[in-house]
Residue frames as a rotation matrix with the C-alpha (Angstrom) as fourth column:
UNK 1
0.572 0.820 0.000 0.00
0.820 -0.572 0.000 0.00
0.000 0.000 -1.000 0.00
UNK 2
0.306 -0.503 -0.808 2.98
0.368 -0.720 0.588 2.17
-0.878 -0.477 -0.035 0.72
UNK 3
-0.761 -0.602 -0.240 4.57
-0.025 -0.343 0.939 1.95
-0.648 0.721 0.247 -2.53
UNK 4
-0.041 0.783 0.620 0.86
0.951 -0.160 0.266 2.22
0.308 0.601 -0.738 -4.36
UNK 5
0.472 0.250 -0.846 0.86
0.661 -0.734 0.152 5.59
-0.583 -0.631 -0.512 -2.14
UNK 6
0.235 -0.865 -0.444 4.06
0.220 -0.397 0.891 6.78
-0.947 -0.307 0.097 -2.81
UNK 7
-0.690 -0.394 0.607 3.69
0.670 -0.032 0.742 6.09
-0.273 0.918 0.286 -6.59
UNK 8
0.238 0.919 0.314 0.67
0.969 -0.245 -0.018 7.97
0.061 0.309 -0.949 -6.59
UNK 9
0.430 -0.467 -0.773 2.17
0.253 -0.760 0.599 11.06
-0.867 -0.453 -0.209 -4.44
UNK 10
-0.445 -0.882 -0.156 4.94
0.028 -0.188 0.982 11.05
-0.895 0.432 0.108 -7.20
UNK 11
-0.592 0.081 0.802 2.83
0.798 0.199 0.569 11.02
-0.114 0.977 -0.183 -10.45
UNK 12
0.625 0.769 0.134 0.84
0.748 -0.639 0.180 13.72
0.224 -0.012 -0.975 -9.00
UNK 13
0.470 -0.703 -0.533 3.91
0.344 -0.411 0.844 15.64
-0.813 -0.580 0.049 -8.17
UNK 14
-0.466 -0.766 0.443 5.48
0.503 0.183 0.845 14.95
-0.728 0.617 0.300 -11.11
UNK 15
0.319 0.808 0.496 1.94
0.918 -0.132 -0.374 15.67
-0.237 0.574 -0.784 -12.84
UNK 16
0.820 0.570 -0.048 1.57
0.572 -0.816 0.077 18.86
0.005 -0.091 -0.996 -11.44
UNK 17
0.386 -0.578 -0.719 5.10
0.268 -0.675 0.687 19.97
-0.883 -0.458 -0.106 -11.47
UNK 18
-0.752 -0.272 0.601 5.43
0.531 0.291 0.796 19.67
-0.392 0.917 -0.074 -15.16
UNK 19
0.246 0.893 0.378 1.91
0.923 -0.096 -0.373 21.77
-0.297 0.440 -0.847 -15.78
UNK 20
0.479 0.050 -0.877 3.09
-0.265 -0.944 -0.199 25.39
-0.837 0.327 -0.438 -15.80
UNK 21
-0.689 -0.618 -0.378 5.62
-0.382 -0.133 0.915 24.30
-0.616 0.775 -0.144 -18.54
UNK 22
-0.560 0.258 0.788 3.51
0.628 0.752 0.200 21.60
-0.541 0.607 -0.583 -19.82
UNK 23
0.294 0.645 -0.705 0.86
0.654 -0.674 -0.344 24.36
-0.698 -0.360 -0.620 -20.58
UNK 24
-0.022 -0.289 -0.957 3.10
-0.543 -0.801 0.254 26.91
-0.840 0.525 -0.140 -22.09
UNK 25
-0.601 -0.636 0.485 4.73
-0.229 0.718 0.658 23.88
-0.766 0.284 -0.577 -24.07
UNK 26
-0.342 0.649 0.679 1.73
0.648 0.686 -0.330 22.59
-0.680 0.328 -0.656 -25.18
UNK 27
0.336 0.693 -0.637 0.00
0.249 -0.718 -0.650 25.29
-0.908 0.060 -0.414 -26.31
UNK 28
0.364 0.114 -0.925 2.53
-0.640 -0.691 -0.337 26.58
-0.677 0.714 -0.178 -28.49
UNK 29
-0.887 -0.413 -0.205 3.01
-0.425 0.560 0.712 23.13
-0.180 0.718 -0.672 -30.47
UNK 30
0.058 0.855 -0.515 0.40
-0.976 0.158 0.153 21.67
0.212 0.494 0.843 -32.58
UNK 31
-0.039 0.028 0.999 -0.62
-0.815 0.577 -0.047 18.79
-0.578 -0.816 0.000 -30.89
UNK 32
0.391 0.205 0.897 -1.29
0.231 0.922 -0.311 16.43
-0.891 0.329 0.313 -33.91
UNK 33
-0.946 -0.321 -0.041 1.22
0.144 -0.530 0.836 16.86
-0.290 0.785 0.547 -37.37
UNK 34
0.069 0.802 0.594 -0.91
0.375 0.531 -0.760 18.40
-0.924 0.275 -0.264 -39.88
UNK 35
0.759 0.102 0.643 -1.21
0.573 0.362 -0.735 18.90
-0.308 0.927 0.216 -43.30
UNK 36
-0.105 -0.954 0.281 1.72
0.979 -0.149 -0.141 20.34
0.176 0.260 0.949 -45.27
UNK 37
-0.049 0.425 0.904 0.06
0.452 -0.797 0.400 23.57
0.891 0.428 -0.153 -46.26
UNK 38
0.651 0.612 0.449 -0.98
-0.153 -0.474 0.867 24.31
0.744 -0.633 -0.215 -42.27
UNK 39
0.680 -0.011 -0.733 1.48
0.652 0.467 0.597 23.05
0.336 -0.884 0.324 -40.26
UNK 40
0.920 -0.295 0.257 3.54
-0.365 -0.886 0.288 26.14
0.143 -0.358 -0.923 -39.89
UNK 41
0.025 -0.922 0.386 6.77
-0.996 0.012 0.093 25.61
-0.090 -0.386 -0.918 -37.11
UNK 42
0.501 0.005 -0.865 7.65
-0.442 0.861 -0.251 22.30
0.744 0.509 0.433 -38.06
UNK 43
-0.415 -0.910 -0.011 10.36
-0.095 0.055 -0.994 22.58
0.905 -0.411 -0.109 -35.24
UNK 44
-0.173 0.267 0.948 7.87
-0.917 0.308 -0.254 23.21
-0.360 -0.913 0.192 -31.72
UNK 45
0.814 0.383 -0.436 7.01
-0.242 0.907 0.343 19.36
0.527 -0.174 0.832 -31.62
UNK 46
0.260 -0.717 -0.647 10.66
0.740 0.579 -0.344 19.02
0.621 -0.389 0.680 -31.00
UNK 47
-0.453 -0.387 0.803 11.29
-0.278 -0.795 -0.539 22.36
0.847 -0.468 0.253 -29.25
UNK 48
0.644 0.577 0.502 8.49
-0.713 0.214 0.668 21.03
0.278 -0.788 0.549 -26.59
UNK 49
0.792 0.001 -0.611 10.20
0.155 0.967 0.203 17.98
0.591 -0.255 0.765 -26.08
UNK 50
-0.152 -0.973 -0.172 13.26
0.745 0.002 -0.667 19.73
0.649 -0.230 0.725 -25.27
UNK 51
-0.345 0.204 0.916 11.89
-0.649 -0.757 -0.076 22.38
0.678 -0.621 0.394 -23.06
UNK 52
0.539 0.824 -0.172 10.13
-0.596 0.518 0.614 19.82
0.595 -0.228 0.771 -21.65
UNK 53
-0.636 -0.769 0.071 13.22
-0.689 0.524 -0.500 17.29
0.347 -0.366 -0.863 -20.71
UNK 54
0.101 0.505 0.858 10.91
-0.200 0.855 -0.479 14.32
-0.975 -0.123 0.187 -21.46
UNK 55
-0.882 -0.122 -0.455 10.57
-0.460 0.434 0.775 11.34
0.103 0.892 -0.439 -23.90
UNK 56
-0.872 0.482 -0.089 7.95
0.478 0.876 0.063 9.72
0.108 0.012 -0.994 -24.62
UNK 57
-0.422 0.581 0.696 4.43
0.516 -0.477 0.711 10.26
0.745 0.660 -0.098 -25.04
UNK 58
0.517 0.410 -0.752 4.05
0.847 -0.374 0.378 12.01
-0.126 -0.832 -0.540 -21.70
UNK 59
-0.574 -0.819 0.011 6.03
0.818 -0.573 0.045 15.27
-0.030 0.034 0.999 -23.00
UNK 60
-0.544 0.707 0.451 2.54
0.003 -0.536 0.844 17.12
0.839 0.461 0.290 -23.99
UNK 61
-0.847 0.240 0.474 1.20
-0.481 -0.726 -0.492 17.23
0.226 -0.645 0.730 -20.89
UNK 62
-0.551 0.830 0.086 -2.30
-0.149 0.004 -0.989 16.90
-0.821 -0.557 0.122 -19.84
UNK 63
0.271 0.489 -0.829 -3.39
-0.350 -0.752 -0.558 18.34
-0.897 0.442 -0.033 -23.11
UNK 64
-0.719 -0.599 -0.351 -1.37
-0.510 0.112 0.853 16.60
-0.472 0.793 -0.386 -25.26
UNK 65
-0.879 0.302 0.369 -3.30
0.459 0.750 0.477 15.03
-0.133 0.588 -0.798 -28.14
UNK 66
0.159 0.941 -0.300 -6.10
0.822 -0.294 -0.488 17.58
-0.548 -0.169 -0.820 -28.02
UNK 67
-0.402 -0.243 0.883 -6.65
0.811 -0.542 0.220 20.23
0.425 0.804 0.415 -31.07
UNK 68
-0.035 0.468 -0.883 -6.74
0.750 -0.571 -0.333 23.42
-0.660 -0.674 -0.331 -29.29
UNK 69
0.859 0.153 0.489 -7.30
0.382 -0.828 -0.411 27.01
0.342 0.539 -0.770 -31.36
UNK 70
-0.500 -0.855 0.136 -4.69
0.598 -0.455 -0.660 29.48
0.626 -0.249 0.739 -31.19
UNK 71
-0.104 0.423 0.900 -7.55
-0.769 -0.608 0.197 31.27
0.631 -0.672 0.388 -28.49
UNK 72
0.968 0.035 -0.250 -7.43
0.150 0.714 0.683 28.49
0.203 -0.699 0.686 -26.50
UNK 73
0.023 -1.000 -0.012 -3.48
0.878 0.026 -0.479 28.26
0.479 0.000 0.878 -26.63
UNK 74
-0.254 -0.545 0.799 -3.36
0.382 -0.816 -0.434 31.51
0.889 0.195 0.415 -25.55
UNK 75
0.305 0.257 0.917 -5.49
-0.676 -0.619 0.399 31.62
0.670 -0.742 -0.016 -22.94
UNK 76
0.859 -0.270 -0.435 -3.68
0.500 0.628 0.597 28.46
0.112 -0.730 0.674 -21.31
UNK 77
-0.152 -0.732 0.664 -0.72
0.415 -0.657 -0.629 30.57
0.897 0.180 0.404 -22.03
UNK 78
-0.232 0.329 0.915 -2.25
-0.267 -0.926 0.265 33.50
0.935 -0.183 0.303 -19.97
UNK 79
0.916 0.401 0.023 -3.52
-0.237 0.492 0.838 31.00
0.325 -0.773 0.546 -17.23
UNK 80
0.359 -0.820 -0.445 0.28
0.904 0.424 -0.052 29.01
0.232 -0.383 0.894 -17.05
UNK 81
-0.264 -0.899 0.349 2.11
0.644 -0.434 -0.630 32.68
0.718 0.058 0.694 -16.49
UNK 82
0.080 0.148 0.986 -0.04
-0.787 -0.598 0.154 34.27
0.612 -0.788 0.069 -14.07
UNK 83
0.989 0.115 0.098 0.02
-0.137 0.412 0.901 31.11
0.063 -0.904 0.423 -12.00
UNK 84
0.402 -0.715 0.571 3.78
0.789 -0.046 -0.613 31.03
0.464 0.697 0.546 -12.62
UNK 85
0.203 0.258 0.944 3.72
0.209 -0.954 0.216 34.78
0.957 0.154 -0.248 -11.53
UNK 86
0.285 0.343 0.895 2.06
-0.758 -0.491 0.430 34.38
0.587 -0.800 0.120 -8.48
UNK 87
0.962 0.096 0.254 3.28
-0.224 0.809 0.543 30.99
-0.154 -0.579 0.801 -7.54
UNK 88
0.428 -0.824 -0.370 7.08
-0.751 -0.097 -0.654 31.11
0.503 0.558 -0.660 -7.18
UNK 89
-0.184 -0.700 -0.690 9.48
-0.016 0.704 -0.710 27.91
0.983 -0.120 -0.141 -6.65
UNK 90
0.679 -0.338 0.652 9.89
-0.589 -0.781 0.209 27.61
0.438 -0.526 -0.729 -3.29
UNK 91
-0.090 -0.983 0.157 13.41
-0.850 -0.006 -0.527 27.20
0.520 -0.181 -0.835 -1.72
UNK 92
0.808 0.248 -0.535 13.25
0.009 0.902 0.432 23.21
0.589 -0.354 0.726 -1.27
UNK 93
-0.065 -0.900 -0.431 16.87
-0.067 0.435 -0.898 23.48
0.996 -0.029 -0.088 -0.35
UNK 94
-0.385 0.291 0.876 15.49
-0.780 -0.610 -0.141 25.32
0.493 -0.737 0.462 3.00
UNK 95
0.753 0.658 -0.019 13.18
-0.630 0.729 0.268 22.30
0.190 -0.190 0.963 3.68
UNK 96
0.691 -0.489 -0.532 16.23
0.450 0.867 -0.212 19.51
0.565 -0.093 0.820 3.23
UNK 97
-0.359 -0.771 0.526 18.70
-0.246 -0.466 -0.850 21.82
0.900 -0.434 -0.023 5.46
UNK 98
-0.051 0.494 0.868 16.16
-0.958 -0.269 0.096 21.33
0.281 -0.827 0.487 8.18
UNK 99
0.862 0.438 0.255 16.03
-0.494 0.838 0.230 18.31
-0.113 -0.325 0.939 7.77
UNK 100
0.208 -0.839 -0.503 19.49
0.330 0.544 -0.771 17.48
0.921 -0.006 0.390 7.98
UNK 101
-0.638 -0.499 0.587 20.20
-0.517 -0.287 -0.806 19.43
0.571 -0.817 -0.075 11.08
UNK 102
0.114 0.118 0.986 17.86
-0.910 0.411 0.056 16.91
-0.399 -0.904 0.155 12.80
UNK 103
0.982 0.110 -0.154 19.03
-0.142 0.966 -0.215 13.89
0.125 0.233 0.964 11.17
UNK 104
0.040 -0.966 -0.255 22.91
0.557 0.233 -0.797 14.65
0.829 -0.110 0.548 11.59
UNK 105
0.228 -0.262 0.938 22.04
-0.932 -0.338 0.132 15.62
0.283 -0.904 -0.321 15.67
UNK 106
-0.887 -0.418 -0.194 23.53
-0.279 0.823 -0.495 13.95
0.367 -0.385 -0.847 18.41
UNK 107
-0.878 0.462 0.127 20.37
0.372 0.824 -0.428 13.40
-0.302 -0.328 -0.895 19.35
UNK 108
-0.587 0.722 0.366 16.96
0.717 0.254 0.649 12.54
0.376 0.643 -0.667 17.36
UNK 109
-0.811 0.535 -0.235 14.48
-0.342 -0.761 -0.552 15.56
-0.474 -0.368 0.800 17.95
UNK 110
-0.906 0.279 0.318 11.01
0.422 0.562 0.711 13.78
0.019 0.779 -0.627 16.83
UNK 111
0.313 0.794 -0.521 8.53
0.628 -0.585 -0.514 16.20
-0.713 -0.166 -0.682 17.77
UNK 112
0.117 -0.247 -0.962 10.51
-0.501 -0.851 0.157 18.79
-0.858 0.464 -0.223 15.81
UNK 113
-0.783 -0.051 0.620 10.82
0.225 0.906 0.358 15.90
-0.580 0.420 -0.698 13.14
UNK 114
-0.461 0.881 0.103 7.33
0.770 0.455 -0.448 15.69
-0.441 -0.128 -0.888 13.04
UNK 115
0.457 0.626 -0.632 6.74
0.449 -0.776 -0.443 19.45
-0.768 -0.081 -0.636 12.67
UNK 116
-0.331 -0.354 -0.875 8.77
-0.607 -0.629 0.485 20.07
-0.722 0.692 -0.007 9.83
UNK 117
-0.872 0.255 0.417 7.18
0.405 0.855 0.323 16.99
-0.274 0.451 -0.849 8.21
UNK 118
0.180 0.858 -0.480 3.78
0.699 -0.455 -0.551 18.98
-0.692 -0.237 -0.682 8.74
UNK 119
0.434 0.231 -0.871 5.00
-0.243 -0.901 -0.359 22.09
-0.868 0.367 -0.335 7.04
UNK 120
-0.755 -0.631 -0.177 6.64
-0.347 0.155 0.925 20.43
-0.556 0.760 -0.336 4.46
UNK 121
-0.542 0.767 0.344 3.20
0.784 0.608 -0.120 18.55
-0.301 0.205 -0.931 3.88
UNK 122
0.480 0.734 -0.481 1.48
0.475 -0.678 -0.560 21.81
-0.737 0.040 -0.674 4.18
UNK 123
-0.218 -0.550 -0.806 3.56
-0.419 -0.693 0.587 23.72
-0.882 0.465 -0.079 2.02
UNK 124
-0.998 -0.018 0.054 3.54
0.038 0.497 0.867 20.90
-0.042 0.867 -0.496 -0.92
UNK 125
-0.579 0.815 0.019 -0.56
0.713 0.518 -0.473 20.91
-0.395 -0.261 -0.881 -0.38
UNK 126
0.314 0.089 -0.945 -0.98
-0.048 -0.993 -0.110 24.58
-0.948 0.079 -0.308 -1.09
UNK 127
-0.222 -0.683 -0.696 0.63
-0.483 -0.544 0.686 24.34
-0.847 0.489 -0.209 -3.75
UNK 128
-0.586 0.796 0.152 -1.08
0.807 0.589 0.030 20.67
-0.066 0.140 -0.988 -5.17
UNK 129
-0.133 0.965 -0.224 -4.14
0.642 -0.089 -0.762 23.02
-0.755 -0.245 -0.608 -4.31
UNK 130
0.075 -0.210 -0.975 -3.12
-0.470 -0.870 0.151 26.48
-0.880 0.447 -0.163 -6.13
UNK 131
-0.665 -0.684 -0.299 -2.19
-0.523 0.141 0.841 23.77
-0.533 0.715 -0.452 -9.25
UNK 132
-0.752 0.649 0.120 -5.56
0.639 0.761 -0.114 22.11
-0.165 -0.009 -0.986 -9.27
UNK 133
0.424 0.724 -0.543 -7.30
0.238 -0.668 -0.705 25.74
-0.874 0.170 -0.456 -9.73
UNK 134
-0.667 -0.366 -0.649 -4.42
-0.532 -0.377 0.758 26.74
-0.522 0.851 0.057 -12.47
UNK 135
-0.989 0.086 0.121 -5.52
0.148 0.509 0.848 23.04
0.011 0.856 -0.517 -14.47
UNK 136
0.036 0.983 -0.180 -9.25
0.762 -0.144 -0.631 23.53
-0.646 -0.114 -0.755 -13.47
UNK 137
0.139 0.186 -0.973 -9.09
-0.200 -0.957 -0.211 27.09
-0.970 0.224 -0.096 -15.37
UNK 138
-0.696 -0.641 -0.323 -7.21
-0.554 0.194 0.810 25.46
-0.456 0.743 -0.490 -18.12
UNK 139
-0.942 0.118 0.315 -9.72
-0.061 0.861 -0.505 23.18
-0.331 -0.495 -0.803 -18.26
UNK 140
0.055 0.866 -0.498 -12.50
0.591 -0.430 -0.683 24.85
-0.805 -0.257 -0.535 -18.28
UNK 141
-0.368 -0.224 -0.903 -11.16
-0.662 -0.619 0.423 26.84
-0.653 0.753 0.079 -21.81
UNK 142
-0.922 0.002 0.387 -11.79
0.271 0.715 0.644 23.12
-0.275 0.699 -0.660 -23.58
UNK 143
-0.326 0.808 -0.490 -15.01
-0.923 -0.160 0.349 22.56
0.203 0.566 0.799 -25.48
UNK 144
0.439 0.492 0.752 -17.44
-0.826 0.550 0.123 19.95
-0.353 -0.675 0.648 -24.43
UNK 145
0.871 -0.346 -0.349 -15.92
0.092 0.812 -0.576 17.21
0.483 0.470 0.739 -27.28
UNK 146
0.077 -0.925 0.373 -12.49
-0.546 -0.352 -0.760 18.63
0.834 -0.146 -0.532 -25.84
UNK 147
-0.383 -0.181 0.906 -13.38
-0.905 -0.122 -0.407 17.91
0.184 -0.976 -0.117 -22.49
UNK 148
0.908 0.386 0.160 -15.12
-0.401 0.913 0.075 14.57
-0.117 -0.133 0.984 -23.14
UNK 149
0.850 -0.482 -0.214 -11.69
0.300 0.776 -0.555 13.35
0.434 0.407 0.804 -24.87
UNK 150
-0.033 -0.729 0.684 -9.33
-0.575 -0.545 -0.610 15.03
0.817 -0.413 -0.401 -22.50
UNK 151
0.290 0.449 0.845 -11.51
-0.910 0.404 0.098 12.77
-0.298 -0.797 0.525 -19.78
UNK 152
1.000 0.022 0.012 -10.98
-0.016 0.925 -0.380 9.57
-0.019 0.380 0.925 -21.99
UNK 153
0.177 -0.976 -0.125 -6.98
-0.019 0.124 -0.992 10.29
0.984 0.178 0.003 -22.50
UNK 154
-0.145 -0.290 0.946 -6.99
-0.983 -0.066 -0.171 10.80
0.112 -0.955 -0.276 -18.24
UNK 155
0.839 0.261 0.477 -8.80
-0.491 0.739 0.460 7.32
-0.233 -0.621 0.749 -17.94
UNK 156
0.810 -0.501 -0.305 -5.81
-0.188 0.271 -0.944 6.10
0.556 0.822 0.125 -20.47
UNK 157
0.121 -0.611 0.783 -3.60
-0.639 -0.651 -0.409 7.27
0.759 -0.451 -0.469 -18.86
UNK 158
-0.098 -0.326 0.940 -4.24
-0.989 -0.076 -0.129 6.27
0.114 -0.942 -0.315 -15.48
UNK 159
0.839 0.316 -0.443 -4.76
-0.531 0.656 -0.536 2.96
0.121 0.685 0.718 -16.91
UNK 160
0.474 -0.879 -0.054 -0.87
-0.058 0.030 -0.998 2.92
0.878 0.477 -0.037 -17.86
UNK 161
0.081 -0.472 0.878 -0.03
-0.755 -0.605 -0.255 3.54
0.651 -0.642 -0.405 -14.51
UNK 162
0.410 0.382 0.828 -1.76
-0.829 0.535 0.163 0.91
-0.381 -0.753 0.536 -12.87
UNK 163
0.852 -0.486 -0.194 0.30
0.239 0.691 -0.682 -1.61
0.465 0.535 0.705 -15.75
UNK 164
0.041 -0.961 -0.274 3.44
-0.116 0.268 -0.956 -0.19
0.992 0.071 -0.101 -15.03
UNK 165
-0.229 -0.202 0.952 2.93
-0.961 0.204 -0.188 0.06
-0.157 -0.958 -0.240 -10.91
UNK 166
0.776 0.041 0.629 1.54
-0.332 0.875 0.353 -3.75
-0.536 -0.483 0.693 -10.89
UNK 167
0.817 -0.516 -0.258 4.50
-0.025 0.415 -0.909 -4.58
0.576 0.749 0.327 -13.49
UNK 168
-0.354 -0.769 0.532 6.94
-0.745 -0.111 -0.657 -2.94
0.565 -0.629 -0.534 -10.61
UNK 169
0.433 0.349 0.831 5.33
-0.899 0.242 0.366 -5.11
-0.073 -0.905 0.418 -7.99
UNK 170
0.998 0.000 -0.062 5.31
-0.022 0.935 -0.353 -8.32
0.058 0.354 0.934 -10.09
UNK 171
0.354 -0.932 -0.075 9.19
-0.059 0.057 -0.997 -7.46
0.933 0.358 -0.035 -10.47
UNK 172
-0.281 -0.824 0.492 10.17
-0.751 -0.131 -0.647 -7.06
0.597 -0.551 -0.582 -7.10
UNK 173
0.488 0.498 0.717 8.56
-0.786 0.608 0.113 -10.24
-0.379 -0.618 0.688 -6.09
């Protein structure tokens, strides 16, 4: 159950730390080649991938595989840079410093432990939360067919997940 947790934690982490780019990313590459005549930059498919610093067919994001408008694009644009904006980084290093100075004491402090565990939790929640209104907004630009087949690529998706977590299991048995 731990490592079903833990893989979850981390794909939603991973999810959501990958939306503001994924977003920009997406947006400004046409999500499916098309014809000669329309397809314009020939180059963002690969420029995403490389902004991105992913392979495979998780490089597009959420969004990937969905024909948005160049008003749509833009306004996920507009959505990824104010949240972006208003949501800067913060200073994990700050978080693992603390937590070394009670893992390399001479002696274990597990209340304090405990309470930076908390605000680390709280801190990563807020933020989970604040990213769950960005994609909600983002969301909410789609058209109803958009949003029906944005819903069908999520079940897909989480599908895949549940192959490759029972594939880990099966392996480490």
């Amino acid at each position: 159950m731990r490592k079903l947790t833990a893989l979850m934690l981390a794909s939603s982490l991973a999810l959501g730390a990958s939306m503001a780019n994924a977003a920009e990313t997406t947006a400004s590459a046409a999500p499916a080649p098309a014809p000669a005549a329309t397809q314009g930059n020939a180059t963002a498919p690969m420029m995403m991938h490389h902004q991105m610093g992913m392979k495979g067919p998780h490089r597009g994001g959420m969004f990937e595989g969905l024909k948005l408008t160049d008003q749509q694009r833009e306004q996920m644009q507009t959505i990824a840079k104010e949240f972006r904006a208003e949501h800067k980084k913060p200073m994990m290093g700050d978080h693992f410093k603390e937590m070394h100075k009670l893992v390399a004491s001479d002696k274990f402090d597990e209340s304090a432990a405990r309470a930076q565990i908390e605000a680390n939790n709280k801190e990563r929640n807020d933020m989970m939360l604040e990213r769950m209104k960005m994609e909600n907004k983002m969301y909410n630009v789609l058209t109803p067919e958009q949003k029906k087949e944005f819903n069908q690529n999520f079940e897909k998706r989480i599908e895949k997940m549940q192959q490759r977590h029972a594939a880990m299991v099966a392996a480490e048995q």
